[in-house]
DRENTI-674850 format. One line per 2 residues: number of its first residue (from 1); their letters; for each residue x, y, z of N, C-alpha, C. Coordinates in nm, 4 decimals, m for minus. Example, Ala and Ser with C-alpha at 12.3 -4.5 7.8 and 13.67 -1.06 7.14 Angstrom:
2
1> as> 1.3190:m0.5690:0.7800:1.2300:m0.4500:0.7800:1.3200:m0.3300:0.7800  1.2850:m0.2250:0.7080:1.3670:m0.1060:0.7140:1.2900:0.0030:0.7870
! end
This chain:
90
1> xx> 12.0987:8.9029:9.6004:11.9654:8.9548:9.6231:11.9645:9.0348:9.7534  11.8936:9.1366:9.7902:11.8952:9.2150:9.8770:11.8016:9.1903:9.9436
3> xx> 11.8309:9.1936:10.0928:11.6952:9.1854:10.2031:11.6306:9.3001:10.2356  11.5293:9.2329:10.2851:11.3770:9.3586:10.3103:11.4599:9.4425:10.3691
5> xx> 11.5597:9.4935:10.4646:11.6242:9.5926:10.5559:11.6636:9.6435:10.4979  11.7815:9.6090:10.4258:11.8781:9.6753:10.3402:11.7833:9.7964:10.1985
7> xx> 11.6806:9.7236:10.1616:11.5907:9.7857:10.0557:11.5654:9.8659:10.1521  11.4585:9.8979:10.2932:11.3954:9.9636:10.3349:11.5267:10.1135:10.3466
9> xx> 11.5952:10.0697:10.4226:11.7200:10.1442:10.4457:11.7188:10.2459:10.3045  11.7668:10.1897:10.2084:11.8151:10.2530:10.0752:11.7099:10.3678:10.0647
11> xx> 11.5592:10.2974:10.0642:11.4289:10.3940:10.0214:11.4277:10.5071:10.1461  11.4531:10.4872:10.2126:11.4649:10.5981:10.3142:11.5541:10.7098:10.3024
13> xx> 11.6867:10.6960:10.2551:11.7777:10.7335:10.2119:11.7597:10.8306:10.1011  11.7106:10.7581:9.9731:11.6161:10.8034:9.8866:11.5355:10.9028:9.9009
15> xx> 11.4357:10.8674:9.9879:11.3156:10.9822:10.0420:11.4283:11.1273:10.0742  11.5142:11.1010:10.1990:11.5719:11.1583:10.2631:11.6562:11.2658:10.1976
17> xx> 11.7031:11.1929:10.0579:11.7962:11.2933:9.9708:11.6962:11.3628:9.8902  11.6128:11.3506:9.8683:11.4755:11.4100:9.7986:11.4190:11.5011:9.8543
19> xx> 11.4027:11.4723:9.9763:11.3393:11.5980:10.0487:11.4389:11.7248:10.0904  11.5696:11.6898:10.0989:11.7103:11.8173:10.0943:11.7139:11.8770:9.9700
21> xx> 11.6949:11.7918:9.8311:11.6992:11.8689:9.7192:11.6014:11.9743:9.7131  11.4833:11.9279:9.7330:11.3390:12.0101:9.7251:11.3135:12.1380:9.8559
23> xx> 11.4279:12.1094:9.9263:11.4420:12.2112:10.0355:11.3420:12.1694:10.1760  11.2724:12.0366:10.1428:11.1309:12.0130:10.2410:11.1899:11.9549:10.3813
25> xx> 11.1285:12.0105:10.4742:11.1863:11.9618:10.6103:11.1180:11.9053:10.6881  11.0883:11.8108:10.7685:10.9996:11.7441:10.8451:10.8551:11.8598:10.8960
27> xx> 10.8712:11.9453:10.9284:10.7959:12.0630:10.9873:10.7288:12.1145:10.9000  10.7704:12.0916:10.7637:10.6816:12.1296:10.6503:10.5641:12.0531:10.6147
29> xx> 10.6619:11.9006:10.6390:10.5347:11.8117:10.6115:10.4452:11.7971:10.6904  10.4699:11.8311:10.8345:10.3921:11.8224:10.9918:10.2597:11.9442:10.9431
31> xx> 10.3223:12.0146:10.9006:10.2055:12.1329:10.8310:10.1178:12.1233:10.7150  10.1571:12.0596:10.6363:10.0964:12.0551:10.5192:9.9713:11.9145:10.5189
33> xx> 10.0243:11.8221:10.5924:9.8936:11.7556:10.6212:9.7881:11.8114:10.7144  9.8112:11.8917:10.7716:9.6791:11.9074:10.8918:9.5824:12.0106:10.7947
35> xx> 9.5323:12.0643:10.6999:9.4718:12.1102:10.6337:9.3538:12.0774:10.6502  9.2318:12.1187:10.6167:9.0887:12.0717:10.6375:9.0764:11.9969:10.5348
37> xx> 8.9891:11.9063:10.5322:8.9550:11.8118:10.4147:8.9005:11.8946:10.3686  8.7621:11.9600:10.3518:8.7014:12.0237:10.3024:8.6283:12.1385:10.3555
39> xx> 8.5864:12.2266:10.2750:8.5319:12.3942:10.2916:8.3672:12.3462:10.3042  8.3224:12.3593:10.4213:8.1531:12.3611:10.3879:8.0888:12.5094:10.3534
41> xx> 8.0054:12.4675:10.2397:7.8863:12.6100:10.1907:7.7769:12.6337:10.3058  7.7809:12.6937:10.2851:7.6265:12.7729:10.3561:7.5102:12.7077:10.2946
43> xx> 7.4266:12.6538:10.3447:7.2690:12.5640:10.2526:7.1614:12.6513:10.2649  7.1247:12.6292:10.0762:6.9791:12.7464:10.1125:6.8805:12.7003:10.1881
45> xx> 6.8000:12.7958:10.1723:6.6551:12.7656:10.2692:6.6038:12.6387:10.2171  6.6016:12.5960:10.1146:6.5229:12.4871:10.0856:6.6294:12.3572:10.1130
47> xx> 6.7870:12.3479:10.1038:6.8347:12.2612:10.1059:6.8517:12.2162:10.3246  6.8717:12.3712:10.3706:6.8242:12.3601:10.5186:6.6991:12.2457:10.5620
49> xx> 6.5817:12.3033:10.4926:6.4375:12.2161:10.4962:6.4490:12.1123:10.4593  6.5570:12.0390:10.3640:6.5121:11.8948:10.3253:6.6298:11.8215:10.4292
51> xx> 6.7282:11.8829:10.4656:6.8222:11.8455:10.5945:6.7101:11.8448:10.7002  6.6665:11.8971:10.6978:6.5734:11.8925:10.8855:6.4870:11.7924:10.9220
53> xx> 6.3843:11.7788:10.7531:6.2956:11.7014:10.7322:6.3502:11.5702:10.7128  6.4950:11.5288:10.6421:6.5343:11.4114:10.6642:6.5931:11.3786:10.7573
55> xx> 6.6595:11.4213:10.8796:6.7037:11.3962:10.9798:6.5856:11.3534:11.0600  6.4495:11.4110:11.0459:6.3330:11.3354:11.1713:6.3632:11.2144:11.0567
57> xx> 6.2907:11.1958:10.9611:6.2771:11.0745:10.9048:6.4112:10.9748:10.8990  6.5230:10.9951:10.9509:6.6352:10.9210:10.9053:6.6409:10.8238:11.0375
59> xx> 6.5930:10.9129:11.1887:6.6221:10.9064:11.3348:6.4990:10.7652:11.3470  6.4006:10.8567:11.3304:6.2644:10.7507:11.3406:6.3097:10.5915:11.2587
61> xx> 6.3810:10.6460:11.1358:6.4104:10.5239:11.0624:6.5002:10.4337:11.0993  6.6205:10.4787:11.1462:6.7433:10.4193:11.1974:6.6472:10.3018:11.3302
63> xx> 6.5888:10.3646:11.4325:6.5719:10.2229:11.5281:6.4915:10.1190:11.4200  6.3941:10.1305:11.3482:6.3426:10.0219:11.2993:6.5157:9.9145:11.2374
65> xx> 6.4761:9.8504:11.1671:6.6032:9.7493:11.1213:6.5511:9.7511:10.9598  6.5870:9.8374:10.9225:6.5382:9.8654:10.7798:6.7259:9.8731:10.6878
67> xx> 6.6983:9.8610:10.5847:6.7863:9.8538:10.5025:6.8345:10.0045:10.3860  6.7556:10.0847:10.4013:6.7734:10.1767:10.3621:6.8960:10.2884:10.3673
69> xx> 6.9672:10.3526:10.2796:7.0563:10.4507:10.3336:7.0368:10.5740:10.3378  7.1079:10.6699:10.4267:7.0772:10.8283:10.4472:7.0221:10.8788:10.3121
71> xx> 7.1158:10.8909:10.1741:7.0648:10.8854:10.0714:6.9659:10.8571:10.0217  6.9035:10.7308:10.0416:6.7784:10.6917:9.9926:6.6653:10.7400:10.0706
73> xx> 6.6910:10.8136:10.1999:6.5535:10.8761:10.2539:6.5521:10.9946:10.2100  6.6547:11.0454:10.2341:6.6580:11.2251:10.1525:6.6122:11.1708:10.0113
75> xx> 6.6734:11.0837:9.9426:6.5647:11.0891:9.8130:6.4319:11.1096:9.8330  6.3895:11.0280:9.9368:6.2474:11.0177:9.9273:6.1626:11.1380:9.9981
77> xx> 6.2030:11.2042:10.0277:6.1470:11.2951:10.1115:6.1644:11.4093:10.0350  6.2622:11.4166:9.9322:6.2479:11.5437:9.8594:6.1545:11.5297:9.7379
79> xx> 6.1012:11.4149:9.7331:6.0177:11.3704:9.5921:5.8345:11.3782:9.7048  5.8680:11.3930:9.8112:5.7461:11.3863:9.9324:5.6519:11.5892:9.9203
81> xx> 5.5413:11.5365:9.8429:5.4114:11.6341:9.8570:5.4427:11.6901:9.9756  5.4893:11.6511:10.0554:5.5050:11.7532:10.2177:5.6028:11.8012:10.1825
83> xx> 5.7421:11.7764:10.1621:5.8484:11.8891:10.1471:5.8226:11.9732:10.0033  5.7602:11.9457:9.9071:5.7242:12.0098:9.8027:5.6505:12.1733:9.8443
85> xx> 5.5483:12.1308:9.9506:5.4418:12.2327:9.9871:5.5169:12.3189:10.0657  5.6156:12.2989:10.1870:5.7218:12.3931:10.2708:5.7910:12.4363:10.1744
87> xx> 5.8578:12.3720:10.0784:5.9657:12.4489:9.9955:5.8952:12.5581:9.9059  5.7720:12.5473:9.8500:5.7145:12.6075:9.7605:5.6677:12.7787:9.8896
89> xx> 5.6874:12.7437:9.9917:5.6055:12.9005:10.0940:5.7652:12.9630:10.1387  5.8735:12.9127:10.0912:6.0040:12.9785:10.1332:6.0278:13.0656:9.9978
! end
């Protein structure tokens, strides 16, 4: 039976001959992770307004000790007669 070292060793080895076949070199991989997670869009006017309007309501909300999440106030505020009436004059 083989010990944890000897396995680790082998898989390294492994990796090691894998990445010479495929031509990949440490510097490749140093590069290829730093990528952005993700591309942000530009938000329309109305999705701007329900960001603004839930950020007062999220701030005010956060000191109370409420149970609610970011999600569930932007729900509520976009279903809110007040953001209805701003979104409807943009």
């Amino acid at each position: 039976m083989l010990d944890r070292e000897s396995y680790q060793e082998g898989f390294r080895d492994g990796v090691a001959f894998a990445r010479a076949q495929m031509g990949i070199t440490e510097s490749d991989l140093a590069t290829r992770q730093r990528k952005p997670f993700a591309v942000k869009r530009k938000q329309s006017g109305k999705q701007k307004l329900l960001t603004q309007m839930t950020k007062k309501k999220w701030d005010k909300y956060k000191k109370t000790s409420g149970k609610k999440t970011y999600v569930q106030i932007r729900a509520m505020v976009s279903r809110s007669q007040e953001y209805k009436r701003k979104a409807k004059k943009l």
